[in-house]
RODRENDREN-786282 format. One line per field, with one value per residue (C-alpha): residue number from 1; x, y, z. Coordinates in nm, 4 decimals, padded with zeros to 6 digits. Last residue first. Example, Ala and Ser with C-alpha at 12.3 -4.5 7.8 and 13.67 -1.06 7.14 Angstrom:
<sites>
num (2 / 1)
east (01.3670 / 01.2300)
north (-00.1060 / -00.4500)
up (00.7140 / 00.7800)
</sites>
This chain:
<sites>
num (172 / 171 / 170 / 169 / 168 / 167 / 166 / 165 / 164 / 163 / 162 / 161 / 160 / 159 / 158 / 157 / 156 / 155 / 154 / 153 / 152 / 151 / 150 / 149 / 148 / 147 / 146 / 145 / 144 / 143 / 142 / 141 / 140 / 139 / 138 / 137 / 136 / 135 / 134 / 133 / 132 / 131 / 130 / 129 / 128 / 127 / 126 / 125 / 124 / 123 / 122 / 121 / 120 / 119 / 118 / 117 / 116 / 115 / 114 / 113 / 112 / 111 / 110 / 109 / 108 / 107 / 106 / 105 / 104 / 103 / 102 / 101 / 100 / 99 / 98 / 97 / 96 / 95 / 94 / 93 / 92 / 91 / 90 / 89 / 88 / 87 / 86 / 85 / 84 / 83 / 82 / 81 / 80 / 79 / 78 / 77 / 76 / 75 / 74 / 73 / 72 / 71 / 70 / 69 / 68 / 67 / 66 / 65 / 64 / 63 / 62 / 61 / 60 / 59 / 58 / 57 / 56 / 55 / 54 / 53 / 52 / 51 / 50 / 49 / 48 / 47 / 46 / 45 / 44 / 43 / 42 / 41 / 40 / 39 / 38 / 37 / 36 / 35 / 34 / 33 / 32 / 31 / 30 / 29 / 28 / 27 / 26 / 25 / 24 / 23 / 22 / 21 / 20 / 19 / 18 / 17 / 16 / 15 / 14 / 13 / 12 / 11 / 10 / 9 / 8 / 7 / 6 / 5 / 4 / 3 / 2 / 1)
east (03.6939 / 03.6092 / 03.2608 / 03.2651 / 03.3452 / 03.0524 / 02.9816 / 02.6357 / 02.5896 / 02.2985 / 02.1335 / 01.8208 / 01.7925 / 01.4655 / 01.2907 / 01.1179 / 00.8509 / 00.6285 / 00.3205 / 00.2353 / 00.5644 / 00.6468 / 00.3472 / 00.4464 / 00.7564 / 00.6704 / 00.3955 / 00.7071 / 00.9043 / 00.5814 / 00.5468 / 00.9609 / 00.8655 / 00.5611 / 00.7868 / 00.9498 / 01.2979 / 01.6319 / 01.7883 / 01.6321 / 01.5947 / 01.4505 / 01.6010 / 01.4573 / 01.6250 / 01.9526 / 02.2552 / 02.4718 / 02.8211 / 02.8813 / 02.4986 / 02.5444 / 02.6314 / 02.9435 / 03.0726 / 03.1662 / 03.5222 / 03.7337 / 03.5071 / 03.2699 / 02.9865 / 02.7599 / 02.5237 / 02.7233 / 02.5419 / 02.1887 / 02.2992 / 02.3595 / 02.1121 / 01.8373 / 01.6775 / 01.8386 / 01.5693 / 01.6164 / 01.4148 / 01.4991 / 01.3471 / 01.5692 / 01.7001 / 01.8364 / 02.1634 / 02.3508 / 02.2572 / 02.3084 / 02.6407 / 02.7069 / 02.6043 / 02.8308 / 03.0680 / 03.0183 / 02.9997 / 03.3484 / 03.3362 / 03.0975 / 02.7201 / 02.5206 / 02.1472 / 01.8340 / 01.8886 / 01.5468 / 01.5843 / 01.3011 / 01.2532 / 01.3036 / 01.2867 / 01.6320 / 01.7373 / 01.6416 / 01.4888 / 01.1565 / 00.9277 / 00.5916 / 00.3645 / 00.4316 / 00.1385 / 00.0418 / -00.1646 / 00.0993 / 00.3108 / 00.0906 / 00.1613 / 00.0183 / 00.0243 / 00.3697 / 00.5990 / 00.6436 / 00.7388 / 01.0131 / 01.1765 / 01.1959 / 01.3824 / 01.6137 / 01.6534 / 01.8322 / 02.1599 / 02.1878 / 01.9278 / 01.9308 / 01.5534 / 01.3875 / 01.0727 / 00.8901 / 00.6546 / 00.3488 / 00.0972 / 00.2720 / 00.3801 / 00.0962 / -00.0510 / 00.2884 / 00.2866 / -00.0515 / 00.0589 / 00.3656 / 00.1502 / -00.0774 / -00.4722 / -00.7930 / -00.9772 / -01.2361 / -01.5936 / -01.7950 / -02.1549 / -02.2656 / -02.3097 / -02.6714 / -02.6944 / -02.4585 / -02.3336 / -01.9917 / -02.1365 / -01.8936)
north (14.1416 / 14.2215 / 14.2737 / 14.4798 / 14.8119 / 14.7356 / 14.6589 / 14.6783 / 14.5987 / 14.3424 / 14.5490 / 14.6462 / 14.2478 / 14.1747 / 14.4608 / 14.6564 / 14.8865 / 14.6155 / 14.8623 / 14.6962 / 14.6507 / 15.0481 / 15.1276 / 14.9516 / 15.0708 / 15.3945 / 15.2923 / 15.1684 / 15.4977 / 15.6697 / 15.4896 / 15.5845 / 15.9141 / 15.8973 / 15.7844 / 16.0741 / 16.0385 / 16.0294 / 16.2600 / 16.3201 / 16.1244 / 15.8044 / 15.6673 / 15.3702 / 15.0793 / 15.0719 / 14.8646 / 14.7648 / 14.8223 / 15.1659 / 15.2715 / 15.1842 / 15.5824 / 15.7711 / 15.4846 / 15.5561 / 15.5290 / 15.7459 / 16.0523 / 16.2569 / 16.1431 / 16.4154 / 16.2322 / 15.8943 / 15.9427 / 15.7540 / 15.5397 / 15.8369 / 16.0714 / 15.8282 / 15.4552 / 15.3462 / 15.1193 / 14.7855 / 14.5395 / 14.2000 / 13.9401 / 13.7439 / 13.5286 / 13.7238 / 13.5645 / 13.8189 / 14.1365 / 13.9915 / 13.9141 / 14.2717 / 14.4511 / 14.2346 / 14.2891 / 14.7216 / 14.6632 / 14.7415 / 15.0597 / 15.1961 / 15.1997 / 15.4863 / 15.4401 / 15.2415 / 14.9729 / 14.8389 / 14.5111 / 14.3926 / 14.0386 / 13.8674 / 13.5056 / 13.4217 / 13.7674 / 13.6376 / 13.8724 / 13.9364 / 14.1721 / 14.0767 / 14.3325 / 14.4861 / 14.4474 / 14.8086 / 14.8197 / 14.6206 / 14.9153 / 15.0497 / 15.4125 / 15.4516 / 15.0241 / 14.9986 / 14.8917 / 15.2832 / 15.3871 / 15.1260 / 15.2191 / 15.5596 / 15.4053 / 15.2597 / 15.5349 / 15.6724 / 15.3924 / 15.0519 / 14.9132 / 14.6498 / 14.5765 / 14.3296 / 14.3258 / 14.1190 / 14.2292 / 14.0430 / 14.3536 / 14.4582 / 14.1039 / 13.9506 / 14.2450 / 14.2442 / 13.8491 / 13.9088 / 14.1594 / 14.0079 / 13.6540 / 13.9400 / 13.8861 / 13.7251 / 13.6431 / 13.3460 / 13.3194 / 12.9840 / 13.0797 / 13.4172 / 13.4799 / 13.5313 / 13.1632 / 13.1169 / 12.8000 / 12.8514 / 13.0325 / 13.3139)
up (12.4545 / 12.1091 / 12.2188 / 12.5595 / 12.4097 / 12.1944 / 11.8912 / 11.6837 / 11.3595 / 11.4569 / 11.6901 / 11.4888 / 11.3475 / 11.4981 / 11.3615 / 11.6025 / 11.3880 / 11.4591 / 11.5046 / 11.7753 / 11.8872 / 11.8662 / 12.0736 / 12.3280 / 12.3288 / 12.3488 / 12.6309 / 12.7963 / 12.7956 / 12.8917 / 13.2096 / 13.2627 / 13.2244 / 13.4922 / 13.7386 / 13.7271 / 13.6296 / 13.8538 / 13.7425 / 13.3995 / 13.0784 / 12.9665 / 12.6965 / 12.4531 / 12.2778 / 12.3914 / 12.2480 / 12.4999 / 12.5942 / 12.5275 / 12.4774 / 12.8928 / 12.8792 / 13.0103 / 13.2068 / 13.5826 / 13.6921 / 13.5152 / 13.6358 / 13.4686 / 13.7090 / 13.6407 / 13.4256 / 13.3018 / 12.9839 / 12.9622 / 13.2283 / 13.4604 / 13.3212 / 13.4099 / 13.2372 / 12.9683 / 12.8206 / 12.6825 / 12.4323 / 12.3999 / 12.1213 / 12.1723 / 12.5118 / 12.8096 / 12.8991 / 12.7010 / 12.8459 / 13.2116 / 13.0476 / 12.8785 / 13.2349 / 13.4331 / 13.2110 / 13.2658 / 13.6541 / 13.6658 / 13.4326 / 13.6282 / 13.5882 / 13.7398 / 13.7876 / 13.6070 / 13.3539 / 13.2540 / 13.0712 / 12.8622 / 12.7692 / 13.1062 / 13.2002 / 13.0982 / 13.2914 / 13.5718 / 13.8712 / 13.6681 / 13.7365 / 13.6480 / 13.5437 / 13.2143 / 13.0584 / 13.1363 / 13.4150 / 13.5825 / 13.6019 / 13.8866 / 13.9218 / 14.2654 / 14.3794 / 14.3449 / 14.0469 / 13.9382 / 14.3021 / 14.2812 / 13.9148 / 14.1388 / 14.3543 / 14.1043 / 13.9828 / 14.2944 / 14.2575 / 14.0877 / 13.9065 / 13.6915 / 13.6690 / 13.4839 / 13.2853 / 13.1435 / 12.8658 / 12.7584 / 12.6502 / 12.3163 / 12.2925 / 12.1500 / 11.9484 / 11.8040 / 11.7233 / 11.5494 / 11.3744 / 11.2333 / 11.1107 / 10.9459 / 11.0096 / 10.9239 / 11.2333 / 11.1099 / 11.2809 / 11.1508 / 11.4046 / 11.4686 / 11.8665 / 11.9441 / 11.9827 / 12.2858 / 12.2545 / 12.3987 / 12.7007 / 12.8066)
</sites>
C-alpha cells in the first residue's frame, strides 16, 4: 500500500479499549502445544495438516516448548505418573495460558477406571475448554479453539480465573 496515496484521508486515529485491543491481538496469535499421549493425539495430527488446516485459525505454529506456548492442548490418557510432568509443563508456560482437555480420557479418565490413569487433568490443572468424545473429530477440537477465540475477543478471560485453584499437585 502506497503511503501517499491521496484517496486515503489524511490524520486517521483508532479509538479503542486498551482490553480490546489486546483481545483482537491475541484472538489470532495463539501457540499451541501439544501434550499428547495416546489416539487424540492423532487426531490433534489430522487437525495440523493441510485438510483441517489449524493455521487458518491463528493458531498455526505448534510449539514444542512450553515457554513459547500459550495454549496447551492435552490430548489422551494421563496417569498418575505423568500427572508432575503435566503440572511442570503447566508451569513453565508463561501467563496468559489457556488449556483445553482434549478427549474422554483427559476430560475424565474415559474408560480407564483404573488406579493408574487420572480421572480428568481438571485434577492437576485448571482447564479452560473440553472437548469431548473418544478421540474427537477434528472438527470438535476446531470448534474448541474458535470458543476460545471468541472468548478473547470478547475478553471474557480474566487473568485471575485460576487463581483459587488447587490441585492435587499443589501442596506437594
Amino acid at each position: 500500500m502506497e503511503l501517499s496515496n491521496p484517496s486515503l484521508p489524511n490524520n486517521i486515529a483508532i479509538t479503542t479499549k486498551l482490553d480490546e485491543a489486546i483481545g483482537w491481538a491475541r484472538e489470532s496469535s495463539l501457540w499451541p502445544m501439544i501434550f499428547g499421549t495416546a489416539c487424540c493425539a492423532i487426531e490433534f495430527m489430522s487437525v495440523a495438516a493441510s485438510k483441517y488446516d489449524i493455521s487458518r485459525f491463528g493458531a498455526e505454529v505448534v510449539r514444542f516448548s512450553p515457554r513459547q506456548a500459550d495454549l496447551l492442548i492435552v490430548s489422551g490418557t494421563v496417569t498418575y505418573k505423568q500427572g508432575p510432568i503435566l503440572k511442570q509443563i503447566y508451569d513453565q508456560m508463561s501467563e496468559p495460558k489457556w488449556v483445553i482437555s482434549m478427549g474422554a480420557c483427559a476430560c475424565s479418565g474415559g474408560f480407564y477406571d483404573n488406579y493408574t490413569t487420572m480421572q480428568g487433568i481438571d485434577q492437576i490443572i485448571p482447564v479452560d475448554l473440553y472437548v469431548g468424545g473418544c478421540p474427537p473429530r477434528p472438527e470438535a477440537l476446531l470448534d474448541a479453539l474458535l470458543t476460545l477465540q471468541k472468548d478473547l475477543r470478547t475478553n471474557k478471560y480474566n487473568p485471575n480465573r485460576h487463581e483459587n485453584f488447587k490441585g492435587l499437585l499443589d501442596n506437594v
